[in-house]
Residue frames as qw, qx, qy, qz and C-alpha x, y, z in Angstrom:
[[0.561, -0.093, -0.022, 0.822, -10.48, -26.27, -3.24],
 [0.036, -0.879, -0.231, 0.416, -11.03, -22.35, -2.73],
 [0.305, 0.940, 0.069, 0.136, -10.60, -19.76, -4.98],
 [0.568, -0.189, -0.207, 0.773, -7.27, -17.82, -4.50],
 [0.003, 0.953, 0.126, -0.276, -7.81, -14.53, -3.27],
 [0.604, 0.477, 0.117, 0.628, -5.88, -11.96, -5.68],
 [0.399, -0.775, -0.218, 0.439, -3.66, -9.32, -3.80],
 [0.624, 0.629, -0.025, 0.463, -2.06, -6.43, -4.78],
 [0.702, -0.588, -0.176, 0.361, 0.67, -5.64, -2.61],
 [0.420, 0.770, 0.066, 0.476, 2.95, -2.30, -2.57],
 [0.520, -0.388, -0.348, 0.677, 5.32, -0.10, -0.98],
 [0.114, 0.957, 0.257, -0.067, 4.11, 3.42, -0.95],
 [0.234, -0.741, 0.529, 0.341, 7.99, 4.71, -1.95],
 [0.768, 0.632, -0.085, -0.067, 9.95, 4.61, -4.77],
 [0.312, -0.709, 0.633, 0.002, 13.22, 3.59, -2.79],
 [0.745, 0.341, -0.536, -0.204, 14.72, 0.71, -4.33],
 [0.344, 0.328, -0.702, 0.530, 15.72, 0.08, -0.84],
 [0.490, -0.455, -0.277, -0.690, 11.91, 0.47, 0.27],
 [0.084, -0.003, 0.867, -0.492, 11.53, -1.17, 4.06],
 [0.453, 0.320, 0.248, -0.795, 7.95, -0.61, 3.16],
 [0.668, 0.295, -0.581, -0.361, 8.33, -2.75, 0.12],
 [0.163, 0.166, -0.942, 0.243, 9.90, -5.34, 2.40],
 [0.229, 0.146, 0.746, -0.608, 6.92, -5.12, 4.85],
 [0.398, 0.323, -0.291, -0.808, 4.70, -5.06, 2.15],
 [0.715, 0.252, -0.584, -0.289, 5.44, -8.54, 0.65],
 [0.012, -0.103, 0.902, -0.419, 5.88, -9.83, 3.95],
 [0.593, 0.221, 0.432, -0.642, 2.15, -8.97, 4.94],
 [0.669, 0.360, -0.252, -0.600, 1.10, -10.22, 1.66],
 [0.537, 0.314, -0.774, -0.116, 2.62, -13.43, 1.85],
 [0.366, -0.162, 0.520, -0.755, 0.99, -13.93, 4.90],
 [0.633, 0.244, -0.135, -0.722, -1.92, -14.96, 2.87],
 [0.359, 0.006, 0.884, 0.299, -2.66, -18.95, 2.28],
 [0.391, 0.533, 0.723, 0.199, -4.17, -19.56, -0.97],
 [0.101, 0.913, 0.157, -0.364, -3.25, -16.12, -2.24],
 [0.655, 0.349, 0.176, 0.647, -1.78, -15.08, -5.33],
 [0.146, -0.849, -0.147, 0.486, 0.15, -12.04, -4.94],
 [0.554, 0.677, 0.180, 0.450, 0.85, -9.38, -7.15],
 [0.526, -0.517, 0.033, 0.674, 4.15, -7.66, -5.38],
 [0.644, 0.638, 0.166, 0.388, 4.29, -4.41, -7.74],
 [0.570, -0.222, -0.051, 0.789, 7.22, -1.69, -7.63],
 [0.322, 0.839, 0.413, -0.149, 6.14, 1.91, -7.84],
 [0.212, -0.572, 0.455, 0.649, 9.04, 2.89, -9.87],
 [0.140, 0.251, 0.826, 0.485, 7.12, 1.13, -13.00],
 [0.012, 0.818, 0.564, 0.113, 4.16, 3.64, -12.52],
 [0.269, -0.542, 0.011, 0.796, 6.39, 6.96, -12.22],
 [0.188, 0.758, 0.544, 0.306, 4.62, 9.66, -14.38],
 [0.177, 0.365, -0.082, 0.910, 5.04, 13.38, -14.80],
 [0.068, 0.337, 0.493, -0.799, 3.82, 15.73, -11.64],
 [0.081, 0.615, 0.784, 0.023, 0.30, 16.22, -11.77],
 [0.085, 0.283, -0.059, -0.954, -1.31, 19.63, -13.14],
 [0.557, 0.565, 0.551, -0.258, -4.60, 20.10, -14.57],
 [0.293, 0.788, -0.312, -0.442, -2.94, 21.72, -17.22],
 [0.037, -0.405, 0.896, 0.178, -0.84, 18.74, -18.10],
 [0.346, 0.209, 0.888, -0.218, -3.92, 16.82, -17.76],
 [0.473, 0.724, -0.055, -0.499, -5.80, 19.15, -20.52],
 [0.043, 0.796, -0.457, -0.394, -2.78, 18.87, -22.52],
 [0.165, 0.434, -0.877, -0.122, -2.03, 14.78, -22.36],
 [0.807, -0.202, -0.451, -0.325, -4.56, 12.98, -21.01],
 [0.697, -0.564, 0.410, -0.167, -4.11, 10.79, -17.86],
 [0.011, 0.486, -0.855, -0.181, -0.61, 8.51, -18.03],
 [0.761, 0.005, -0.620, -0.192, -0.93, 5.04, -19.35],
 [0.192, 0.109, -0.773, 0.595, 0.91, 4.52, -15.41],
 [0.389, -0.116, 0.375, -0.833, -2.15, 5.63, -13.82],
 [0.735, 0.066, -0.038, -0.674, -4.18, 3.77, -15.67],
 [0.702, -0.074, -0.704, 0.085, -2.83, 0.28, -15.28],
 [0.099, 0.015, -0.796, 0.597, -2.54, 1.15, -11.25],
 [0.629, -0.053, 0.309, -0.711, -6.29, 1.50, -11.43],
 [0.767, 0.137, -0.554, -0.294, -6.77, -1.66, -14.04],
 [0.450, 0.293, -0.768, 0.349, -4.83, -3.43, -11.18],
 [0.306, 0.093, 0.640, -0.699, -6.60, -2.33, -8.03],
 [0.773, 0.154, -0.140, -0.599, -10.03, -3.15, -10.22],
 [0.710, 0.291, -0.627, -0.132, -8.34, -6.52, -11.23],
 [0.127, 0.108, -0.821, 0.546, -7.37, -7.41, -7.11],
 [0.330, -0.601, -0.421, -0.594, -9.32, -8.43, -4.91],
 [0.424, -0.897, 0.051, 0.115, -8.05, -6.76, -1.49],
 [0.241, 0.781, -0.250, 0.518, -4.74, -3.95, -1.33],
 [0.567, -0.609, -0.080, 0.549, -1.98, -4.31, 1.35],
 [0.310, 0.814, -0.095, 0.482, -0.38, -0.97, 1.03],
 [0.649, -0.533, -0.199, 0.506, 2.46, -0.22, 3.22],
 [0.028, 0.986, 0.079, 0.143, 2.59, 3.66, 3.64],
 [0.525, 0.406, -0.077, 0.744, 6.35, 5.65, 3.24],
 [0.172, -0.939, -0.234, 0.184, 6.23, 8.77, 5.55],
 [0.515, 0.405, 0.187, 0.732, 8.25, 11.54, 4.08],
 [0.074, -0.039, 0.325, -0.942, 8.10, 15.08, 6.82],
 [0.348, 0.233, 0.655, -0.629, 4.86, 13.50, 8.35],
 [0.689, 0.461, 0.092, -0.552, 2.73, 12.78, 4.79],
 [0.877, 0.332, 0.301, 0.175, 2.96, 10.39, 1.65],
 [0.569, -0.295, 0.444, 0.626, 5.99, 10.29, -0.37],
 [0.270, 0.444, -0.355, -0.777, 6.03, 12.37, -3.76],
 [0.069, 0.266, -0.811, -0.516, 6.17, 9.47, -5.52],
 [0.030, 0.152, 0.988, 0.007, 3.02, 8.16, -4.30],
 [0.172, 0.641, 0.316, -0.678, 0.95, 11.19, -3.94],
 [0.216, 0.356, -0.512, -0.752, 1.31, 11.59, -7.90],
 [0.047, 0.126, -0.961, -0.240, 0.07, 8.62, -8.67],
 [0.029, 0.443, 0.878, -0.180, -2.78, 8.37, -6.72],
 [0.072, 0.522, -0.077, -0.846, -3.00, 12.17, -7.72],
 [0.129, 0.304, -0.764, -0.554, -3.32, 10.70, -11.36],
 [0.182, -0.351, -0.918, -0.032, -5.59, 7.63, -10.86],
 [0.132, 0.564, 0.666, -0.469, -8.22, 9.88, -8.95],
 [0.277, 0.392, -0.260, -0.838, -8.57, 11.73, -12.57],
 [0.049, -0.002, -0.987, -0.152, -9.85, 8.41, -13.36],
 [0.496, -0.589, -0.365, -0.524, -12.14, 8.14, -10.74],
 [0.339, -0.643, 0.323, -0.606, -12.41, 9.56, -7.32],
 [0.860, -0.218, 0.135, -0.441, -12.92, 5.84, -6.16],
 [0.337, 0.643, -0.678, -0.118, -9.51, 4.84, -6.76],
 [0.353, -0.154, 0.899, -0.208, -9.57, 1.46, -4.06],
 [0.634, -0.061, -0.535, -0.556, -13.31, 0.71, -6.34],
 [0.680, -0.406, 0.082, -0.605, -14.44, -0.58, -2.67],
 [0.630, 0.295, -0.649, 0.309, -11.61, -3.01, -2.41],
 [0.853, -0.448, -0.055, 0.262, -10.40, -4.93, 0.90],
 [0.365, 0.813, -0.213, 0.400, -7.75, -2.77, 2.29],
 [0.667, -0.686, -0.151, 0.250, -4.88, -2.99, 4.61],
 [0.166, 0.890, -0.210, 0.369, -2.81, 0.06, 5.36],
 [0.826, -0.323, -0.122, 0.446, 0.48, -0.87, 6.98],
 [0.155, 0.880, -0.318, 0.317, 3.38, 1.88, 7.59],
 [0.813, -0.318, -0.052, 0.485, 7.09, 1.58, 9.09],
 [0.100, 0.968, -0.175, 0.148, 10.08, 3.78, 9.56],
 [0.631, 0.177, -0.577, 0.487, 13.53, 3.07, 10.78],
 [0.013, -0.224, 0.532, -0.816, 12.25, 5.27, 14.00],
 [0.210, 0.100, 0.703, -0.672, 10.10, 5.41, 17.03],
 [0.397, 0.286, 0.257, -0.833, 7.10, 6.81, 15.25],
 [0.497, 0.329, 0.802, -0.041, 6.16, 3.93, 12.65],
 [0.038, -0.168, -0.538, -0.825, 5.23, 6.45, 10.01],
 [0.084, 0.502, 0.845, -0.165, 1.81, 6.75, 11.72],
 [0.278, 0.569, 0.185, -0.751, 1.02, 10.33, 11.06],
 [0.180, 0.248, -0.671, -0.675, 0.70, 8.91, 7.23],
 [0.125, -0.257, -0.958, 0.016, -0.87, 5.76, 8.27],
 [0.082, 0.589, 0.587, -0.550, -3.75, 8.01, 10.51],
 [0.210, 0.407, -0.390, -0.799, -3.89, 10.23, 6.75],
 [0.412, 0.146, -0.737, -0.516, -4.32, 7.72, 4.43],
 [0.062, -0.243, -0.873, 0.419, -7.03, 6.13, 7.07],
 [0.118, 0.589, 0.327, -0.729, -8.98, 9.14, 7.68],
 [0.047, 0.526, -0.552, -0.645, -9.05, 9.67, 4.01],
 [0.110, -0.079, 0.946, 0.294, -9.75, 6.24, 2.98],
 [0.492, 0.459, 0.723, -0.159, -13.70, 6.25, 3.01],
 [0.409, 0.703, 0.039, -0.581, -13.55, 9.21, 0.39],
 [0.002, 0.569, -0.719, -0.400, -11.62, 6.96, -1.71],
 [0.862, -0.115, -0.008, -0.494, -13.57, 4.04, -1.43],
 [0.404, 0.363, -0.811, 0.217, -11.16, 2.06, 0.17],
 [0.807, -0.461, -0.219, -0.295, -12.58, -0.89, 2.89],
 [0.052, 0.621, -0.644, 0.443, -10.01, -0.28, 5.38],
 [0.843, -0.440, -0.284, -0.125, -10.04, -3.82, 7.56],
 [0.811, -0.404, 0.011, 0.422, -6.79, -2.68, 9.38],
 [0.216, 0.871, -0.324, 0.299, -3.86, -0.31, 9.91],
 [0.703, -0.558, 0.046, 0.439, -0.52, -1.11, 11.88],
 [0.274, 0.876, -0.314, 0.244, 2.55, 0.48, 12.14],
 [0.913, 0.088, -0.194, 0.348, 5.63, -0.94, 12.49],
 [0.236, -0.927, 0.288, 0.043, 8.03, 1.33, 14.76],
 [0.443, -0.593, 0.664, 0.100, 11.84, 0.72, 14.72],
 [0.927, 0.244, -0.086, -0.273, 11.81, -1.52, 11.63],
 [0.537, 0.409, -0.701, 0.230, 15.49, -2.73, 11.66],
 [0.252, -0.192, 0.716, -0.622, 14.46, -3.54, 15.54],
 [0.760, 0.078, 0.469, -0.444, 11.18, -5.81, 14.84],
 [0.876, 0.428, 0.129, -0.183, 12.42, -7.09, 11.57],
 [0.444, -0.592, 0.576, 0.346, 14.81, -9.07, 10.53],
 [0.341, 0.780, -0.243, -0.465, 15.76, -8.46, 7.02],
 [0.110, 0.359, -0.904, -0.205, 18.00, -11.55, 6.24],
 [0.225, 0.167, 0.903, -0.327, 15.08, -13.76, 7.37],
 [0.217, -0.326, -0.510, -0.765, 12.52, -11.63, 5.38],
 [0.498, -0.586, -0.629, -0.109, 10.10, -11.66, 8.68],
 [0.344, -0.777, 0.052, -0.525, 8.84, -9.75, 12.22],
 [0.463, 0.145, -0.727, 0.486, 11.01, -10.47, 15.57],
 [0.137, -0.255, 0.275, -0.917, 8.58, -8.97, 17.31],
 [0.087, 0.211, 0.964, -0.137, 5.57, -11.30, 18.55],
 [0.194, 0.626, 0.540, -0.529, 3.29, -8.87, 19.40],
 [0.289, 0.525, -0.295, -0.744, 4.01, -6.55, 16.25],
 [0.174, 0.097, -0.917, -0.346, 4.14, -9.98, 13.83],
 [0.119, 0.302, 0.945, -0.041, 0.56, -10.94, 15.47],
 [0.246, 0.564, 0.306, -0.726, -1.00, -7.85, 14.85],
 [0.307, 0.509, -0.418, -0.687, 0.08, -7.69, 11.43],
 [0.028, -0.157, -0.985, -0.064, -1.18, -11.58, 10.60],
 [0.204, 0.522, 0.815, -0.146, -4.37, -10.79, 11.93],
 [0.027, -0.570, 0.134, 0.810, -4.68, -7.83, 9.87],
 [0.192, 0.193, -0.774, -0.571, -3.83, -9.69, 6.63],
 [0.107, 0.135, 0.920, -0.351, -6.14, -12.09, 7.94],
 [0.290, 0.478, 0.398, -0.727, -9.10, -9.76, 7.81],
 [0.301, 0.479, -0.217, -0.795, -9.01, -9.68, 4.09],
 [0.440, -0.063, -0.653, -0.613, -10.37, -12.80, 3.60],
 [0.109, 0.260, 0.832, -0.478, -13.10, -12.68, 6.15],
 [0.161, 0.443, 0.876, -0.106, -16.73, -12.16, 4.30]]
């Protein structure tokens, strides 16, 4: 019997109503033989970042269990919020926070970067950010989709993609993270 791979799965949004959460724990559950760790970033909310504050208090305990966590996984679905074309507040702090840690916040983790929106555009201009972005982080991006139209490809009572093509992309995606 194999190992279980350990995931840590997230929406990049502190909506309690997150579509991003949804698509999150979908991808992740994707996964045979995978234990997932579905967390909520409303349990890692932390005062706005300042170097002053950061003199002053030290880095939050919040930060520092979302790095213990990425250290403790071993590959990151993140499904990316888009908020006027960039990350959401709530997630930009955080990761703000955790890179006082160390710059290497993924620690060279399996990554897959998913994004959605309720419109056309999927949230990609976040997704093509937090890509472009990702090697300074040390994040092993094996995949990005975006999900356009989410109440159109997904169907919310069902917890799953209606979409073939969109639902095989994201599979193989998830897929990727436990290839070698």
């Amino acid at each position: 019997m194999t190992k279980a791979i350990k995931v840590l799965a997230f929406g990049a949004s502190n909506s309690r109503a997150s579509i991003n959460q949804t698509l999150a724990s979908y991808a992740a559950h994707l996964l045979e033989n995978a234990e997932v760790n579905l967390i909520d970033l409303n349990d890692f909310e932390a005062a706005i970042y300042s170097e002053d504050r950061e003199k002053q208090s030290g880095i939050p305990e919040q930060a520092q269990r979302f790095y213990q966590l990425i250290g403790d996984a071993d590959a990151v679905i993140i499904s990316l919020a888009e908020h006027n074309g960039s990350y959401t507040a709530a997630y930009k702090n955080l990761f703000d926070w955790t890179s006082r840690i160390n710059m290497q916040v993924f620690q060279n983790k399996p990554v897959v970067y998913l994004a959605t929106s309720p419109g056309p555009g999927g949230a990609q201009s976040v997704l093509a950010a937090a890509s472009g972005s990702a090697p300074y982080f040390a994040a092993d991006v094996k995949a990005s989709v975006s999900i356009p139209s989410f109440y159109d490809n997904f169907d919310v009572e069902q917890q799953k993609i209606t979409n073939g093509e969109l639902a095989d992309q994201v599979a193989s995606a998830v897929a990727q993270l436990t290839v070698s």
